[in-house]
C-alpha positions as CSV (number, residue, x, y, z in Angstrom):
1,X,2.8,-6.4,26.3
2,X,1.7,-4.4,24.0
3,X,3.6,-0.7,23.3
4,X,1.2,1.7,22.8
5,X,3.3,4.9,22.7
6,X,2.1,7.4,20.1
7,X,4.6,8.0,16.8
8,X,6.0,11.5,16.5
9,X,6.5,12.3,12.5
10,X,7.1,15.8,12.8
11,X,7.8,19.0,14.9
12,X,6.6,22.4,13.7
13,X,8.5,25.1,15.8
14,X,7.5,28.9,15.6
15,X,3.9,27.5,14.1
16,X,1.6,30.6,13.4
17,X,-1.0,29.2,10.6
18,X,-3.6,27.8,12.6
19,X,-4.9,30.3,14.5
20,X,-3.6,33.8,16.8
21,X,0.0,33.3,18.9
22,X,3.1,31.6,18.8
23,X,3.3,27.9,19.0
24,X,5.0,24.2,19.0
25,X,2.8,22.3,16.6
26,X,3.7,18.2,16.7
27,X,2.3,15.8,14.5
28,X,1.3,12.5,15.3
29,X,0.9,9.3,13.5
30,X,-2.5,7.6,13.1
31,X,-4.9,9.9,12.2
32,X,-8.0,8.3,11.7
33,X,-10.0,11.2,9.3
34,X,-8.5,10.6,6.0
35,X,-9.6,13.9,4.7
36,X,-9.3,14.4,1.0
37,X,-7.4,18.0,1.9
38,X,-5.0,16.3,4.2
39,X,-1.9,18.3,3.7
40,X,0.0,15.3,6.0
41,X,-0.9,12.2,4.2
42,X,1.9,10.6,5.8
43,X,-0.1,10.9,9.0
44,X,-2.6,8.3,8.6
45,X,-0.8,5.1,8.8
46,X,-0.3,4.9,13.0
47,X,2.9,2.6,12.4
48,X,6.5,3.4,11.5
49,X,7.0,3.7,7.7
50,X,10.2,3.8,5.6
51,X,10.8,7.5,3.3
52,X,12.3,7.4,-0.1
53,X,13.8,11.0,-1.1
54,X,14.5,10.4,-4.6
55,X,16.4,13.5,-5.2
56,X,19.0,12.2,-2.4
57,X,19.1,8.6,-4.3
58,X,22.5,7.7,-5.7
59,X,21.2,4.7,-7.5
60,X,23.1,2.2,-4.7
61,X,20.4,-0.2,-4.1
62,X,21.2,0.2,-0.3
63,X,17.2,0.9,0.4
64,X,16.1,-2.0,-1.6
65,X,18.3,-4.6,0.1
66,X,17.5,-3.2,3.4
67,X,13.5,-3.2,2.5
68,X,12.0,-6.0,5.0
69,X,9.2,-6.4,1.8
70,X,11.8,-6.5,-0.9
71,X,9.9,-4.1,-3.0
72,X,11.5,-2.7,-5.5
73,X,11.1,0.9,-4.3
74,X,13.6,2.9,-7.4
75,X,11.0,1.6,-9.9
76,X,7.7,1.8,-8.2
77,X,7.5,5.3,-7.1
78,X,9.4,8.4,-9.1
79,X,7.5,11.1,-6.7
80,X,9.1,13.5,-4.0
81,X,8.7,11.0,-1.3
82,X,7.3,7.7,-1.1
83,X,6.1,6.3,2.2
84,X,5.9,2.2,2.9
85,X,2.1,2.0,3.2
86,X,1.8,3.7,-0.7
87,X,4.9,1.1,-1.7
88,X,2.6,-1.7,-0.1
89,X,-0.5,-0.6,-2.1
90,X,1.5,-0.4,-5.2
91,X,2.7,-3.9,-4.7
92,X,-0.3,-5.5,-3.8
93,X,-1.9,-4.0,-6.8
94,X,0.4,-5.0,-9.2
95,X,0.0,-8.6,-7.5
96,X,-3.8,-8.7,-8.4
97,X,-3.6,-7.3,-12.0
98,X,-1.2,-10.9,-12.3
């Protein structure tokens, strides 16, 4: 059987940007509109993905062994945060420029 239970990235509490009152904003994964303003770019892939917070790196290679693509993810990706799906695309471009 198939689990079709939505993913939960994010919980905005005390959310007041999008529009008059006081709310709970929660963000699922998935989103099918792929806007070229999306501000939640992590949104769009509907399964789990693994984060990369380089600033929190202490160079142990703990995320690389534990990687079910063995990607090499210190090299590939120097930005803020680096989501799977991005790490996949990276990879499988590299693959085709061989």
């Amino acid at each position: 059987m198939n689990d079709q239970r939505p993913l939960i990235f994010d919980v905005k509490r005390h959310a007041l940007d999008d529009g008059p009152g006081i709310r709970t904003t929660i963000f699922f994964k998935g989103c099918p509109l792929q806007c070229a303003w999306c501000h939640n770019p992590e949104s769009i892939d509907p399964g789990p993905e693994i984060g990369f917070y380089p600033s929190d790196c202490i160079q142990c290679g703990e995320c690389e062994s534990r990687c079910p693509y063995k990607l090499p993810i210190r090299e590939l990706l120097p930005e803020k945060t680096a989501s799977l799906s991005r790490l996949l695309e990276a990879r499988r471009a590299s693959a085709s420029m061989r």
